[in-house]
C-alpha positions as a Python dict, from the first residue, in 0.01 Angstrom:
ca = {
    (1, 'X'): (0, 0, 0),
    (2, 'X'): (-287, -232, 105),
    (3, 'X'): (-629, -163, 274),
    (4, 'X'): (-552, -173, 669),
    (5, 'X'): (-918, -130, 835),
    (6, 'X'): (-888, 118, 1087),
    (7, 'X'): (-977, -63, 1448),
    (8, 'X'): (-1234, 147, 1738),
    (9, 'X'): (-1036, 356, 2017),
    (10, 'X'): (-1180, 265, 2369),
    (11, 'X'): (-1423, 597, 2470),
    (12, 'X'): (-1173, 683, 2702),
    (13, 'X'): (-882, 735, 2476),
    (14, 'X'): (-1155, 923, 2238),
    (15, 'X'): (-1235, 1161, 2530),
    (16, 'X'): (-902, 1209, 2564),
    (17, 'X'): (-767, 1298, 2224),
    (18, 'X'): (-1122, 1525, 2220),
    (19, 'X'): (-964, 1733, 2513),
    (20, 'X'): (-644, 1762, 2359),
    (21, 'X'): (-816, 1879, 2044),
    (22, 'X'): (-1010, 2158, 2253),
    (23, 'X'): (-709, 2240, 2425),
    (24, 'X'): (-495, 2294, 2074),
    (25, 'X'): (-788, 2468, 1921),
    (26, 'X'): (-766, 2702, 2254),
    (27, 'X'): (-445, 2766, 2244),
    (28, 'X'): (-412, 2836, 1858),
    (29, 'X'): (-673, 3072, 1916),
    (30, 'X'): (-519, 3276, 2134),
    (31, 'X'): (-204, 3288, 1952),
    (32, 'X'): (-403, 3412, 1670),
    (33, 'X'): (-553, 3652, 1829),
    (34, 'X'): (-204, 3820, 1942),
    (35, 'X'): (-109, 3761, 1573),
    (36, 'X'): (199, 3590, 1695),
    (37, 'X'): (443, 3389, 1407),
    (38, 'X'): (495, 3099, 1632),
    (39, 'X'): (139, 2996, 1550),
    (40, 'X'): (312, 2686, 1453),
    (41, 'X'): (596, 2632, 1674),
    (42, 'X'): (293, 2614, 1944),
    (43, 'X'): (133, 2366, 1754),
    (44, 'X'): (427, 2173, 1736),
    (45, 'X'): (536, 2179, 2072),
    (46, 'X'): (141, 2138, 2163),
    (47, 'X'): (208, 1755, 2005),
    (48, 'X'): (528, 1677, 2091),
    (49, 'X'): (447, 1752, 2469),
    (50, 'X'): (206, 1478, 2449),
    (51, 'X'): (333, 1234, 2210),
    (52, 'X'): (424, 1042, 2495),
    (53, 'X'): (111, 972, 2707),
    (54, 'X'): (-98, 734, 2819),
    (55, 'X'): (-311, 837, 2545),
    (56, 'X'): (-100, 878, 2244),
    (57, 'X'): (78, 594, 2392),
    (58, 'X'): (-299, 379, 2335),
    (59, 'X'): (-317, 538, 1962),
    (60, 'X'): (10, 393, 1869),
    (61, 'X'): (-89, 15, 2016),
    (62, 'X'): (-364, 55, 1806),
    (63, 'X'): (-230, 133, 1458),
    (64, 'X'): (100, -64, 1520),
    (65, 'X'): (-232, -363, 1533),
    (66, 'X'): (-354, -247, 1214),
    (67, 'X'): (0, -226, 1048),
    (68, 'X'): (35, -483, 791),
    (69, 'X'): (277, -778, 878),
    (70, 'X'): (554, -729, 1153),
    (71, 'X'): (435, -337, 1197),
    (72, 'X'): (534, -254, 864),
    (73, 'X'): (490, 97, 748),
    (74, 'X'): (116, 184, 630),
    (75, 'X'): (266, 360, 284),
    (76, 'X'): (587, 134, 197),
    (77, 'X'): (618, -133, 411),
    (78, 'X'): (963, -194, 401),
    (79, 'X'): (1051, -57, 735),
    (80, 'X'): (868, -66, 1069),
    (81, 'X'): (627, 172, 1143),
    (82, 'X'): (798, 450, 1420),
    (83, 'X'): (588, 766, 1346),
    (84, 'X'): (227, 877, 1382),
    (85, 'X'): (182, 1063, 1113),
    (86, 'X'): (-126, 1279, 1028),
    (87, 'X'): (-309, 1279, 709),
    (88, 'X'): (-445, 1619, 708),
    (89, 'X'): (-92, 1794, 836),
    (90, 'X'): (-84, 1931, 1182),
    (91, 'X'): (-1, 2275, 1109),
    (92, 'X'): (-162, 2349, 815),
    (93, 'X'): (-506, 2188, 954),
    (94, 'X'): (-474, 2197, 1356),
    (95, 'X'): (-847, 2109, 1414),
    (96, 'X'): (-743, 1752, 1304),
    (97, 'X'): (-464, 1712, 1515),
    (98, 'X'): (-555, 1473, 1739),
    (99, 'X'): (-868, 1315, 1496),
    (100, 'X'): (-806, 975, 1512),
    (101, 'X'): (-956, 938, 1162),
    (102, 'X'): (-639, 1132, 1081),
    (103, 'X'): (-351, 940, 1254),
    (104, 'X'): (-128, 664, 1061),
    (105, 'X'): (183, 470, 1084),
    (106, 'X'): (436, 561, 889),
    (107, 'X'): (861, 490, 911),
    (108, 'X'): (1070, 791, 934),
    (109, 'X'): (1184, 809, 538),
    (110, 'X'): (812, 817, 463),
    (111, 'X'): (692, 1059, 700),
    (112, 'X'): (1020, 1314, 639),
    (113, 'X'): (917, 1281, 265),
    (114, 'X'): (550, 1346, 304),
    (115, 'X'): (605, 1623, 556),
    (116, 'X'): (311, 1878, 531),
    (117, 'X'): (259, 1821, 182),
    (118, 'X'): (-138, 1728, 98),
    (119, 'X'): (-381, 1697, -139),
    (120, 'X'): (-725, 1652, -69),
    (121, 'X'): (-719, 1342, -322),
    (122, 'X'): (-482, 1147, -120),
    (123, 'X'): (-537, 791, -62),
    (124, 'X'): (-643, 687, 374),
    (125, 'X'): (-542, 282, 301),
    (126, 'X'): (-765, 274, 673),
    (127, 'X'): (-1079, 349, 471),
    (128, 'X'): (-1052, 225, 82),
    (129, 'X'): (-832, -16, -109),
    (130, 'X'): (-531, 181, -273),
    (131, 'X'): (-514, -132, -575),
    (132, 'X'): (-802, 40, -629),
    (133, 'X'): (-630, 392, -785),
    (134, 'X'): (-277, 224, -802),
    (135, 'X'): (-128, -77, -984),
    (136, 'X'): (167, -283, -877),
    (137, 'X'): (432, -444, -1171),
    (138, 'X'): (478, -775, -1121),
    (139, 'X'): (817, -730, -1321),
    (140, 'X'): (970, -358, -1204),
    (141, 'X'): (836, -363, -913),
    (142, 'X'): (656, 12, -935),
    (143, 'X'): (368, 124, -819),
    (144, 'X'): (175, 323, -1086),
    (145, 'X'): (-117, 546, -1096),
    (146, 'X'): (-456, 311, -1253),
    (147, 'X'): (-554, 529, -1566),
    (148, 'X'): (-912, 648, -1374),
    (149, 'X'): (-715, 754, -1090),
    (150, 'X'): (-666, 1126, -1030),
    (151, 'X'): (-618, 1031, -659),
    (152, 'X'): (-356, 780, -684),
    (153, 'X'): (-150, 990, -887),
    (154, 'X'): (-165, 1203, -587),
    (155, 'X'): (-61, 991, -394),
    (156, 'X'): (231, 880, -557),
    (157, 'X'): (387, 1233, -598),
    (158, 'X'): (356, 1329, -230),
    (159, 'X'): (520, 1024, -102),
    (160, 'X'): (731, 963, -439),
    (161, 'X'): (896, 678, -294),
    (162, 'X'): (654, 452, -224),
    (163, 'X'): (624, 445, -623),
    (164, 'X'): (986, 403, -734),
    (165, 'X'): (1268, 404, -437),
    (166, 'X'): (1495, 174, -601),
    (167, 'X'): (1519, -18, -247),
    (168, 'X'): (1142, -21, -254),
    (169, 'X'): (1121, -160, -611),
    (170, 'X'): (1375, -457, -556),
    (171, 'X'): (1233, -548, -259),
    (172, 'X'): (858, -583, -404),
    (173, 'X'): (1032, -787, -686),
    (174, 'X'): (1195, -977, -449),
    (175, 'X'): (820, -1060, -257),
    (176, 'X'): (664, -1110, -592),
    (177, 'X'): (927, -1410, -669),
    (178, 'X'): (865, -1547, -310),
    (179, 'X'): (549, -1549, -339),
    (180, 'X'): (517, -1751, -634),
    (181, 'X'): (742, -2034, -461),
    (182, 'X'): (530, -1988, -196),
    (183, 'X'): (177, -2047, -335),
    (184, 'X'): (339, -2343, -609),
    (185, 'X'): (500, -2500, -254),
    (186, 'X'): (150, -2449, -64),
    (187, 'X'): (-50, -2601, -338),
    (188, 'X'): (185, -2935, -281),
    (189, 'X'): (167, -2960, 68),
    (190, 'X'): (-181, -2924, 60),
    (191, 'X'): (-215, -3214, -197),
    (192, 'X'): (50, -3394, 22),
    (193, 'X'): (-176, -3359, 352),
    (194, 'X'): (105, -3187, 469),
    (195, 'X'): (-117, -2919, 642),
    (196, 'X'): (93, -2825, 942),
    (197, 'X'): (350, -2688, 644),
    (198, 'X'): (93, -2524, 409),
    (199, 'X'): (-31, -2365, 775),
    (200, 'X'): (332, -2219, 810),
    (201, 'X'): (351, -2103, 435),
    (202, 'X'): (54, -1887, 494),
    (203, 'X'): (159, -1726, 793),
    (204, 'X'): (456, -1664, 598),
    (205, 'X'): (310, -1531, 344),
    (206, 'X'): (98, -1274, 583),
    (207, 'X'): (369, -1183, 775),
    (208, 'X'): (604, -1103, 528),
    (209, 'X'): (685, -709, 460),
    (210, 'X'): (531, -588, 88),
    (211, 'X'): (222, -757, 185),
    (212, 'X'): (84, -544, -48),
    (213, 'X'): (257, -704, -279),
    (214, 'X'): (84, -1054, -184),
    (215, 'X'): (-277, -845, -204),
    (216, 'X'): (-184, -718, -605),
    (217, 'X'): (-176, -1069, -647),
    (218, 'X'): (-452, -1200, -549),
    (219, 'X'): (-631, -928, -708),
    (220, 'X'): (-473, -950, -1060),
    (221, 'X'): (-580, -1324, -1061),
    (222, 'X'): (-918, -1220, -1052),
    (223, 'X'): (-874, -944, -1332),
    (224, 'X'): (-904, -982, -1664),
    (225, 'X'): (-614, -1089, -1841),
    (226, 'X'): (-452, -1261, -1539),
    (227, 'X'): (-264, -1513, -1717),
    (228, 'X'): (-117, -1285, -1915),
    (229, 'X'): (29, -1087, -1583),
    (230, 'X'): (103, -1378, -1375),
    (231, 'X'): (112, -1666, -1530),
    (232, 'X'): (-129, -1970, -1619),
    (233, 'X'): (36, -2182, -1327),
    (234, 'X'): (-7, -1916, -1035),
    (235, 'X'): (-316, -1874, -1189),
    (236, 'X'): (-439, -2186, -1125),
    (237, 'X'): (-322, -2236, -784),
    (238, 'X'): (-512, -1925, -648),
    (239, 'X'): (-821, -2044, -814),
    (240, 'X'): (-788, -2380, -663),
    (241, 'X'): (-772, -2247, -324),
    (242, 'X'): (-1008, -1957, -295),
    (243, 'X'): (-987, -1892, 72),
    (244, 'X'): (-601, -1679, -22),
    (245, 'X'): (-817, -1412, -49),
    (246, 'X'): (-938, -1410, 320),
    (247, 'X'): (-548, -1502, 423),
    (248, 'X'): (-502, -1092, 488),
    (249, 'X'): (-821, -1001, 659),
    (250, 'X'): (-776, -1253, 872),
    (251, 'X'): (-446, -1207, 1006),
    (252, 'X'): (-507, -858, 998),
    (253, 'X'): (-822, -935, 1218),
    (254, 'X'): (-585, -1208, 1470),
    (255, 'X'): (-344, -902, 1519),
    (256, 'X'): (-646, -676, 1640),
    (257, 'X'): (-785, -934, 1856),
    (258, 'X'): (-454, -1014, 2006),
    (259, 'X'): (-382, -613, 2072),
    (260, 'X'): (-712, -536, 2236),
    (261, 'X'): (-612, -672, 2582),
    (262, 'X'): (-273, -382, 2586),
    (263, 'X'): (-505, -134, 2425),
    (264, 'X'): (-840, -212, 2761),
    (265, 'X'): (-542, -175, 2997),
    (266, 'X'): (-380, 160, 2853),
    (267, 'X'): (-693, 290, 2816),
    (268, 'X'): (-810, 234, 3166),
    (269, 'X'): (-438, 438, 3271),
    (270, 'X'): (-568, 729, 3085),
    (271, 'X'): (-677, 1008, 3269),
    (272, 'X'): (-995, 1231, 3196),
    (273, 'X'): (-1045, 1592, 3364),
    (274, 'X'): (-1284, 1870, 3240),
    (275, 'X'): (-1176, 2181, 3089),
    (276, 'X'): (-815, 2236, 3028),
    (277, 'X'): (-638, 1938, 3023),
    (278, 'X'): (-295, 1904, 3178),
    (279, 'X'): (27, 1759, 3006),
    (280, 'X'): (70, 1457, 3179),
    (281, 'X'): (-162, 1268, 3081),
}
């Protein structure tokens, strides 16, 4: 997990998940009232009936533009993000159903793990840095809870594999290695001139899935005791080319630029009507 700043919704997509909100709230109301069990088959069926609109359609443009790398999934990153998920679980908390504050992207393992488990103490990687409550080994590949970190021990037990899915853990290891040959082959193509290749190592490096990976990095060479974790050579190469650490943000801020275009035009398709709102839109 990496920090992924969350991106603004056009007004019109906001006004639109706003009426859906009213609408759920509405309709849970009323199903309260009757003190019916399907409380949250209706809220279920309240989402799925719009998961594909204009306006959920806008919501997904814009977090699959915040995803890390090729769309990767905001808690692993191994697969490609398929699934809006919802921080604060849709049944158990239906007044943040449709909060965009509340909406990730997530691949299916993730998302069927998480399910409507929460804790308030979970980590949003749209609003903080996760390396900030969890740690990444270079050598195992595991994600582990920092010492201070109450919250990223939460974390890591609702979706347990982010921290030690076997895949998950090879796969960092795997990125780590890369991206070792990576900065040692960037370093000498900068010193060669060869700038049209150190361009493509970046990108490479950005792109790649377990960019997370890339960001524990480039934070542990700035911790103390970095030598120690990764070595006096990679060491030295981050320090001799400081911009690395702006490498993320700005591809991260390309692939929002390069969405907002889709995003203007869905959100000018989106329809707005007082009061009840109708499904098809």
């Amino acid at each position: 997990m990496r920090y992924l700043p969350r991106i603004p919704l056009p007004p019109r997509v906001l006004t639109a998940l706003g009426n859906y909100q009213g609408d759920l709230g509405a309709a849970v109301e009323a199903e309260l009232k009757k003190n019916a069990p399907e409380v949250a088959e209706r809220i279920e069926s309240f989402w799925k009936a719009r998961r594909s609109t204009t306006t959920l359609k806008a919501v997904e443009r814009a977090l699959r533009a915040m995803a890390s790398g090729l769309e990767r999934c905001m808690y692993c990153e191994d697969s490609r993000g398929c699934d809006i998920e919802h921080m604060y679980p849709k049944v158990p908390y239906p007044s943040k159903a449709f909060l965009w504050l509340n909406l990730l992207l997530v691949c299916a393992d993730c998302n069927r793990q998480k399910s409507d488990a929460f804790d308030e103490g979970i980590l949003d990687p749209t609003t903080e840095d996760p390396l900030d409550h969890i740690v990444l080994s270079f050598t195992t590949g595991r994600y582990a809870a920092r010492d201070d970190s109450p919250r990223g021990a939460a974390t890591l037990r609702i979706v347990r594999r982010v921290a030690s899915d076997q895949i998950l853990t090879q796969g960092r290891q795997l990125a780590v290695a890369k991206i070792r040959i990576f900065l040692r082959d960037f370093d000498a193509r900068q010193n060669e001139g060869r700038l049209e290749d150190a361009d493509n190592i970046r990108g490479a490096l950005v792109n790649e899935p377990f960019s997370a990976a890339f960001a524990a990095v480039l934070r542990a060479s700035r911790e103390p005791g970095a030598t120690d974790v990764l070595g006096e050579e990679l060491v030295d190469v981050v320090s001799r080319h400081p911009r690395m650490h702006r490498w993320l943000k700005e591809a991260d801020d390309a692939r929002t630029a390069a969405a907002m275009p889709e995003l203007a035009a869905l959100a000018r398709a989106v329809r707005i009507r007082r009061g009840l709102t109708k499904e098809s839109y």
